[in-house]
C-alpha positions as CSV (number, residue, x, y, z in Angstrom):
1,X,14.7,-7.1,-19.9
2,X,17.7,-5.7,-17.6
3,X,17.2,-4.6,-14.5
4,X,20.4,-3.5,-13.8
5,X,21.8,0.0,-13.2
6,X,22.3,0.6,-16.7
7,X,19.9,2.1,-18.6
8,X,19.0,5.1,-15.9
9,X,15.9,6.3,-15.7
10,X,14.8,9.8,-16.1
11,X,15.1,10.4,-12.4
12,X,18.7,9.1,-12.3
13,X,16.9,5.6,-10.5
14,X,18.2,2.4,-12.0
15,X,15.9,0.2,-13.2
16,X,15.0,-2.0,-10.2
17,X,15.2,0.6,-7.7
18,X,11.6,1.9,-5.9
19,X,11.6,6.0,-5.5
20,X,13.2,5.8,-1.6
21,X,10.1,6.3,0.9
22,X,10.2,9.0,3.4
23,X,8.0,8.9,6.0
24,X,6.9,11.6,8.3
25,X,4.8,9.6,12.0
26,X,2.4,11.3,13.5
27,X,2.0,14.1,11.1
28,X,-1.7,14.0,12.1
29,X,-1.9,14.6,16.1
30,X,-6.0,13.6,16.5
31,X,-5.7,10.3,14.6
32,X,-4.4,7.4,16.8
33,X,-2.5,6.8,13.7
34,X,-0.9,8.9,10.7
35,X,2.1,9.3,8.8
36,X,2.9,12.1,5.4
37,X,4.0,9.2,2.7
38,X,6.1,10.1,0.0
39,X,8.0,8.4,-2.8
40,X,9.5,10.7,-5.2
41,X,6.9,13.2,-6.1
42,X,3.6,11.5,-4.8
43,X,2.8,12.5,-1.6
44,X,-0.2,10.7,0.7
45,X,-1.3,11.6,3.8
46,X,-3.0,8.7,5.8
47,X,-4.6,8.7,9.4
48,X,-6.0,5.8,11.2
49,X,-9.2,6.7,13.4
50,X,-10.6,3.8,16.0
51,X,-14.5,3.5,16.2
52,X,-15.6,1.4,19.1
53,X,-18.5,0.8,17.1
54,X,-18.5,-2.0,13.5
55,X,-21.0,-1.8,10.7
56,X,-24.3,-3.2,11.6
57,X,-23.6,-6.6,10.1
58,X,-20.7,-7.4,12.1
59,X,-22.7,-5.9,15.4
60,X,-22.3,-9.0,18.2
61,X,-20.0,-10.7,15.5
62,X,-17.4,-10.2,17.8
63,X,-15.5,-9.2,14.8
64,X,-13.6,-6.1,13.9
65,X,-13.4,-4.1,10.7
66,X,-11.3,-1.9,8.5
67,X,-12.3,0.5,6.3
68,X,-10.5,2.4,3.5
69,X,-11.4,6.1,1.9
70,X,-9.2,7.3,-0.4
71,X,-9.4,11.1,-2.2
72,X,-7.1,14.2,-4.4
73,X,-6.7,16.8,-3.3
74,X,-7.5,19.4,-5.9
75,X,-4.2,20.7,-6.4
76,X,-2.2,16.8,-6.2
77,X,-2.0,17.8,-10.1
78,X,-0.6,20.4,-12.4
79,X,-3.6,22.2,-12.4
80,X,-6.0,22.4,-9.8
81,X,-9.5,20.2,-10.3
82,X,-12.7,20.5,-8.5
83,X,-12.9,18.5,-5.2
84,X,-15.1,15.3,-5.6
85,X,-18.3,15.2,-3.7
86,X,-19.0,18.4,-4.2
87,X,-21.2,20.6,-6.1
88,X,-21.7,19.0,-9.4
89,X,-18.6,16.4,-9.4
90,X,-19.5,13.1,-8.5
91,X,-16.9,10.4,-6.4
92,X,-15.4,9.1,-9.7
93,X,-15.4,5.4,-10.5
94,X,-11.9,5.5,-10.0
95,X,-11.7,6.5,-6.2
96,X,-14.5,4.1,-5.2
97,X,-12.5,1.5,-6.9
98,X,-8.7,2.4,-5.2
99,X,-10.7,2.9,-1.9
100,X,-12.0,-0.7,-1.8
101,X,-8.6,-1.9,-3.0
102,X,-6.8,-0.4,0.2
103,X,-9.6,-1.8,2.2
104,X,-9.1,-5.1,0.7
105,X,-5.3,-5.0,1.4
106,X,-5.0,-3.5,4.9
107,X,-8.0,-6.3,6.0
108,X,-5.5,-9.0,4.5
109,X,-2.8,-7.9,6.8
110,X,-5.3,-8.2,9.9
111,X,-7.2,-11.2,11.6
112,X,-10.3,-9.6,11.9
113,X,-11.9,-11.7,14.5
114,X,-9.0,-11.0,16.8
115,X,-9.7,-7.1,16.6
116,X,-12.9,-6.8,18.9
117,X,-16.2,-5.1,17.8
118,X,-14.0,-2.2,16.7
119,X,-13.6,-0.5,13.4
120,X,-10.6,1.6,12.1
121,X,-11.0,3.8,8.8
122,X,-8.1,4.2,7.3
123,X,-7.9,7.7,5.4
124,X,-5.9,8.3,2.3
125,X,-5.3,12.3,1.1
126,X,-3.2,12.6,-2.0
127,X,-1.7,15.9,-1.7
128,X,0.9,15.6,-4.4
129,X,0.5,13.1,-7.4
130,X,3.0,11.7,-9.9
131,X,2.1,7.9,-10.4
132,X,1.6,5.2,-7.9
133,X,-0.8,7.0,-5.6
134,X,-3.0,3.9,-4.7
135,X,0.4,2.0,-4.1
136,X,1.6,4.7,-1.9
137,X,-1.2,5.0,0.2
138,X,-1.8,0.9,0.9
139,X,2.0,1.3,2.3
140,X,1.6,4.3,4.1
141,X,-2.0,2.9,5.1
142,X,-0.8,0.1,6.5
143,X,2.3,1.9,8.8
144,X,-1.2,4.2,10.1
145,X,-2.7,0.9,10.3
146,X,-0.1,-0.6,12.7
147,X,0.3,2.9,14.7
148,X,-3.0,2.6,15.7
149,X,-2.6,-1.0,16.9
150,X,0.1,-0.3,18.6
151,X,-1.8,2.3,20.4
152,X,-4.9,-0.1,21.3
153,X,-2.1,-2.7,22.3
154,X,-0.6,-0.4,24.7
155,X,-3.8,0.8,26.3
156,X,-4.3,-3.2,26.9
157,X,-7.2,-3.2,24.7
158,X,-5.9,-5.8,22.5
159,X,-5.8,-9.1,24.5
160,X,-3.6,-11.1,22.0
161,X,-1.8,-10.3,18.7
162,X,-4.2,-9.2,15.6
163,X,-1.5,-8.6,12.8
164,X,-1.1,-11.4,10.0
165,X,1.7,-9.8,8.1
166,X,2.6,-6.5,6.9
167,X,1.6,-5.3,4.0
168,X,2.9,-3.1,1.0
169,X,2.0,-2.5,-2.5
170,X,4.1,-1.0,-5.8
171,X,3.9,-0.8,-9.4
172,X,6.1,-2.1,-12.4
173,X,5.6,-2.1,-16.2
174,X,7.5,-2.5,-19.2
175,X,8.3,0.4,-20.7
176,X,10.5,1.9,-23.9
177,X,13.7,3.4,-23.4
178,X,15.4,5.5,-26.1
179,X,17.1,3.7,-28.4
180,X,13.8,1.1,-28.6
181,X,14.3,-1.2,-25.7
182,X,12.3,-2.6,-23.9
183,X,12.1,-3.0,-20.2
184,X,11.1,-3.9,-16.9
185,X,10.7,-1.0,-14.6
186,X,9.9,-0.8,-10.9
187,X,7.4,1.6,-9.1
188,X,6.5,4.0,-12.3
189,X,6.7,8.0,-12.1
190,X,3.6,8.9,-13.9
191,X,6.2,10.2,-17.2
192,X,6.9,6.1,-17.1
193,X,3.6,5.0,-16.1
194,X,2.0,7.3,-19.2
195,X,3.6,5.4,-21.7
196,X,4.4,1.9,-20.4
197,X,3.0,-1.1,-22.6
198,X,2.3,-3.0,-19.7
199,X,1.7,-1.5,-16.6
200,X,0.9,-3.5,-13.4
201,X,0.2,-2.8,-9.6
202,X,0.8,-5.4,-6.8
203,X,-0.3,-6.1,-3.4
204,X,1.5,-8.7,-1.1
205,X,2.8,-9.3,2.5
206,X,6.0,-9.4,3.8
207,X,5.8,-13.1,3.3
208,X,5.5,-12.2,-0.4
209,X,2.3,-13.9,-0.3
210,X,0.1,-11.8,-3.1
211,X,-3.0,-10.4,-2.3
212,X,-4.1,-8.7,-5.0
213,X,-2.8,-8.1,-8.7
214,X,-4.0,-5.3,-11.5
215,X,-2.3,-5.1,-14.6
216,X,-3.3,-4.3,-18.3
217,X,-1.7,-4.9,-21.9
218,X,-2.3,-1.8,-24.0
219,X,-2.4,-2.8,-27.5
220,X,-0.3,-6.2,-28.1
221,X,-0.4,-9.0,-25.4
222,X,2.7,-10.4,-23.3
223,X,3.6,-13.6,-22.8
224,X,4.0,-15.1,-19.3
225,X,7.1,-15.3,-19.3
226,X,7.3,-11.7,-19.4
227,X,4.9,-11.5,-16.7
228,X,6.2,-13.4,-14.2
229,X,9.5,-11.3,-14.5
230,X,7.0,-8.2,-13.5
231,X,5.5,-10.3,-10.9
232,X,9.0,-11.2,-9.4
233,X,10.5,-7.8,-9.9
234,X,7.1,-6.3,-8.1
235,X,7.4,-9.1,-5.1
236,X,10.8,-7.5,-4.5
237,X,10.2,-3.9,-4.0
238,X,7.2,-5.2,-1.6
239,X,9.2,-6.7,1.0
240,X,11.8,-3.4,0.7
241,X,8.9,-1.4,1.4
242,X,8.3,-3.8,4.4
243,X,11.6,-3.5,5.5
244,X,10.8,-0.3,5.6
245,X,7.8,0.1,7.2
246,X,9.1,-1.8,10.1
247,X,12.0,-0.3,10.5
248,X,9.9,3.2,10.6
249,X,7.4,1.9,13.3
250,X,10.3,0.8,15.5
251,X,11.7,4.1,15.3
252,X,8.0,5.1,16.5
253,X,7.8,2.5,19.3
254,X,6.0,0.1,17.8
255,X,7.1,-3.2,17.4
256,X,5.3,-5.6,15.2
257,X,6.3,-8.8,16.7
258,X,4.4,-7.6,19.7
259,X,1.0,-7.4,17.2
260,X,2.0,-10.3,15.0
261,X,0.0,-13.7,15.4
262,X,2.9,-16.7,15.7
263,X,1.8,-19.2,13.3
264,X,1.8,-22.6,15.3
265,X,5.3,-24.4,14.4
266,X,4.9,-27.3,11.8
267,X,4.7,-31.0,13.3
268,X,6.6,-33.7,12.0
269,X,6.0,-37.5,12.4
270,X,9.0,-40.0,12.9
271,X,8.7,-42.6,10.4
């Protein structure tokens, strides 16, 4: 299971390597947060919008909230799709279910009760789709996420640091090559994704602390050995993608160790 720069990939990537992000700030000027995401040919649009007010059973919590929607565009596919939500075609299963799994991540990355009774919703618009799309837009989410932190931090409306860790999310599988190998791939193209045996999507922090992990067999089961080499390869594009991501916001003027809760140091005893 080489991940090494031989075999190539059909898009000339080697096996190990993420599709390079490129990453458009403030594409949306009304959001107090946004960026255009893309990796290869997915393309996500996320905004981040700040409500002074938080659901009604976090009202004089205190505590803040974030909140994930997630949608296609009709035409983020070959051929063009009714929207969802409208007319006769219902929000599927499937976007209720990647909308509460950005929610869940971006929440991970933010202590909560540091926020203030405030809630941002994070908005995620696929305009283009070729795999990955819910990975794409947790790491695009999250650099919206921490643009509109930065803004509340700058107005002063933050009086201490809120931000755990960044977060990032990608995909690996193990898919078929010609010749009848077998292996490990990072961050799937939906041509890889369509036909991988496993197929896996992971959420984790810069700390490479995992947050969340979704990943099926089709057909024959793996053994763990197998899956801890997906795990590990997955863990690795994660904190690129961090890299990444803070290396975008500081180009925006937003630093994250100015949002970023210091852990206390550890304490020793003499013996």
């Amino acid at each position: 299971m080489s991940t090494t720069s031989s075999p190539r990939r059909v898009d000339g990537r080697a096996l190990g390597a993420l599709r390079t992000p490129h990453i458009e700030i403030g594409f949306h000027r009304p959001s107090e947060g946004s960026v255009l995401y893309r990796a290869g040919g997915t393309v996500v649009l996320c905004t981040a919008s700040v409500d002074p007010k938080v659901p009604a059973f976090l009202e004089g919590t205190g505590k803040g909230w974030i909140t994930a929607e997630y949608q296609m565009h009709p035409r983020a596919n070959p051929k063009r799709e009714g929207r969802e939500g409208r007319g006769s075609k219902q929000v599927s299963g499937r976007t209720h279910e990647i909308q509460r799994l950005i929610g869940r991540a971006l929440r991970a990355a933010v202590d909560l009760g540091k926020l203030g009774e405030r809630q941002i919703a994070v908005d995620c618009d696929v305009l283009e789709a070729d795999g990955g799309t819910r990975t794409a837009s947790i790491t695009g989410g999250f650099i919206a996420l921490a643009l509109a932190l930065g803004k509340l931090h700058a107005q002063g409306a933050l009086p201490e640091p809120v931000l755990r860790s960044p977060v990032a999310a990608t995909s690996v599988g193990l898919v078929d090559l010609p010749g009848g190998l077998e292996h490990v791939m990072l961050d799937l193209a939906y041509v890889e994704d369509s036909k991988a045996r496993v197929d896996l999507n992971l959420v984790a922090n810069e700390r490479r602390e995992v947050i969340e992990v979704q990943g099926t067999a089709e057909g024959e089961p793996i053994a763990r050995a197998r899956l801890d080499a997906l795990i590990d390869l997955a863990l690795e594009g994660v904190a690129t993608l961090c890299a990444v991501q803070r290396a975008a916001l500081s180009g925006a003027g937003v630093e994250l160790a100015a949002l970023t809760i210091v852990d206390a140091p550890a304490t020793t005893e003499s013996a």
